[in-house]
C-alpha positions as CSV (number, residue, x, y, z in Angstrom):
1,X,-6.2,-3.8,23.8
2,X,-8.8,-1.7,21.9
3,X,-6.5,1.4,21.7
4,X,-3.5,-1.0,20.1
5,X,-6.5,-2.3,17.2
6,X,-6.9,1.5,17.0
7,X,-3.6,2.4,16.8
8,X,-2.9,0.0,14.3
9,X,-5.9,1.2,11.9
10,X,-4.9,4.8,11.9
11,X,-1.4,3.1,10.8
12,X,-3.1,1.2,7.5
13,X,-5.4,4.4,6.8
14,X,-2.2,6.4,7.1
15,X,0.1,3.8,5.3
16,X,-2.8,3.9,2.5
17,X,-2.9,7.8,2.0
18,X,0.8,7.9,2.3
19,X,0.6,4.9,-1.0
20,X,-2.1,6.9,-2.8
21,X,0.2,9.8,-2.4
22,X,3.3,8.5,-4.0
23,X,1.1,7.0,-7.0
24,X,0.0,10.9,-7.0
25,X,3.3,12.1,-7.4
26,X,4.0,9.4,-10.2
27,X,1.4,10.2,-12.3
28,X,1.3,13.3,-11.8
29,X,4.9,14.5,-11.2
30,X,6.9,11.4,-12.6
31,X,8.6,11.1,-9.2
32,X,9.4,7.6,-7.5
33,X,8.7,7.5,-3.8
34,X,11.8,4.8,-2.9
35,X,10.5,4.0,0.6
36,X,7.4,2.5,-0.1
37,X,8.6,0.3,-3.2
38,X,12.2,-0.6,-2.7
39,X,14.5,-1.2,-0.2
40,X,17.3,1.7,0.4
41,X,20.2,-0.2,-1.1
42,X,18.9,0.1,-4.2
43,X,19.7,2.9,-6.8
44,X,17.3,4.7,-8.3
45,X,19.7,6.1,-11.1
46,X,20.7,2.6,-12.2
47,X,17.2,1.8,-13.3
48,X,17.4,0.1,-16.9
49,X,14.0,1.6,-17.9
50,X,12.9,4.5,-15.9
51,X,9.3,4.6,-17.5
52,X,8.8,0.9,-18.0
53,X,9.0,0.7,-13.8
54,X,6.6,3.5,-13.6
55,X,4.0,1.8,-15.8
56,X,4.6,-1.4,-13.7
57,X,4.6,0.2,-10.5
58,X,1.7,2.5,-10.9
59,X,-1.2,0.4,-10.8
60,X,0.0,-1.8,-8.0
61,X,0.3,1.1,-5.6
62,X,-2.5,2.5,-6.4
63,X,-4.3,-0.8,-5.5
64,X,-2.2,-1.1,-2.5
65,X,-3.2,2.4,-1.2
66,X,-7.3,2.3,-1.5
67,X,-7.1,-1.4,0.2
68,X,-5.2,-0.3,3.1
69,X,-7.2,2.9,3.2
70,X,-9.9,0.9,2.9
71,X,-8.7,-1.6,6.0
72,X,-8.2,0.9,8.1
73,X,-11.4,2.9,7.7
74,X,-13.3,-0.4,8.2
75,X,-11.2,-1.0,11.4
76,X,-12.3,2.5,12.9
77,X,-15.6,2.4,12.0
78,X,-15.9,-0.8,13.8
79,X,-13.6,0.6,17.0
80,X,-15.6,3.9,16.9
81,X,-18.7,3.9,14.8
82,X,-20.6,0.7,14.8
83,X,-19.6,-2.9,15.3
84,X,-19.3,-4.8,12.1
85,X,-20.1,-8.5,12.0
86,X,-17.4,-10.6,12.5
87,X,-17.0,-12.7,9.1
88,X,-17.3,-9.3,7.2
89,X,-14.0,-7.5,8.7
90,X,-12.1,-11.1,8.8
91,X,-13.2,-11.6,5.3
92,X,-11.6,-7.7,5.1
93,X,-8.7,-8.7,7.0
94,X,-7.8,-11.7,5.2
95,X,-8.1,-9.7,1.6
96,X,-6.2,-6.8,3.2
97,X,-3.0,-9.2,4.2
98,X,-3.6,-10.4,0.7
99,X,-3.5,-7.3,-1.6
100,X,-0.2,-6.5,1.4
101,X,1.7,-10.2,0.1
102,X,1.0,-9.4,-3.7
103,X,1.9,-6.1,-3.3
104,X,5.3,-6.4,-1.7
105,X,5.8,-9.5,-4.1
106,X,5.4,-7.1,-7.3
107,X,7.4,-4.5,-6.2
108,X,10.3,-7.2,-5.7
109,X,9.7,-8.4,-9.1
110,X,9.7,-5.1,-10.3
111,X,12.9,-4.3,-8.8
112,X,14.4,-7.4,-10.3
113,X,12.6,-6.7,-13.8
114,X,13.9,-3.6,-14.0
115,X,17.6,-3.1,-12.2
């Protein structure tokens, strides 16, 4: 069961780079990464207000990325590392699953905002 825990932390640290990356290319390169903020039926080139999204989108990711990041470094320093108490990485867990709700429920609004 300990390699499935571990498994899935390597997932949420690699889910969080992979989030911190596309806000990267955003800011950076003005380029919308489609699979982490909409579904596939929906066309990019049909956006209303191209730059208006990226404003909206930009900060949410980012803030989606360090928490899962976040999440899953806790997870492997408690697999590999050092245990770490119980109420702290549920308290983690709990705000993880949060910031994971709000974020998919923004990038729903923002798809509806702005298509």
């Amino acid at each position: 069961m300990d390699n499935v825990w571990s498994i899935m932390d390597l997932l949420f640290a690699g889910a969080g780079l992979y989030a911190i990356y596309a806000y990267y290319l955003l800011k950076t390169k003005g380029e919308i990464t489609t699979s982490i903020l909409m579904s596939k039926d929906v066309d990019i080139r049909k956006c209303k207000d191209i730059e208006g999204y990226k404003a909206f989108v930009a900060p949410k990711i980012l803030i989606f990325g360090i928490a899962a990041l976040l999440y899953g470094i806790l997870g492997l320093v408690n697999s590999y590392v050092s245990p770490i108490p119980g109420a702290l990485y549920a308290s983690a867990m709990v705000l993880f699953f949060a910031v994971l709700v709000w974020f998919a429920f923004q990038t729903r609004k923002g798809v509806q905002m702005f298509w």
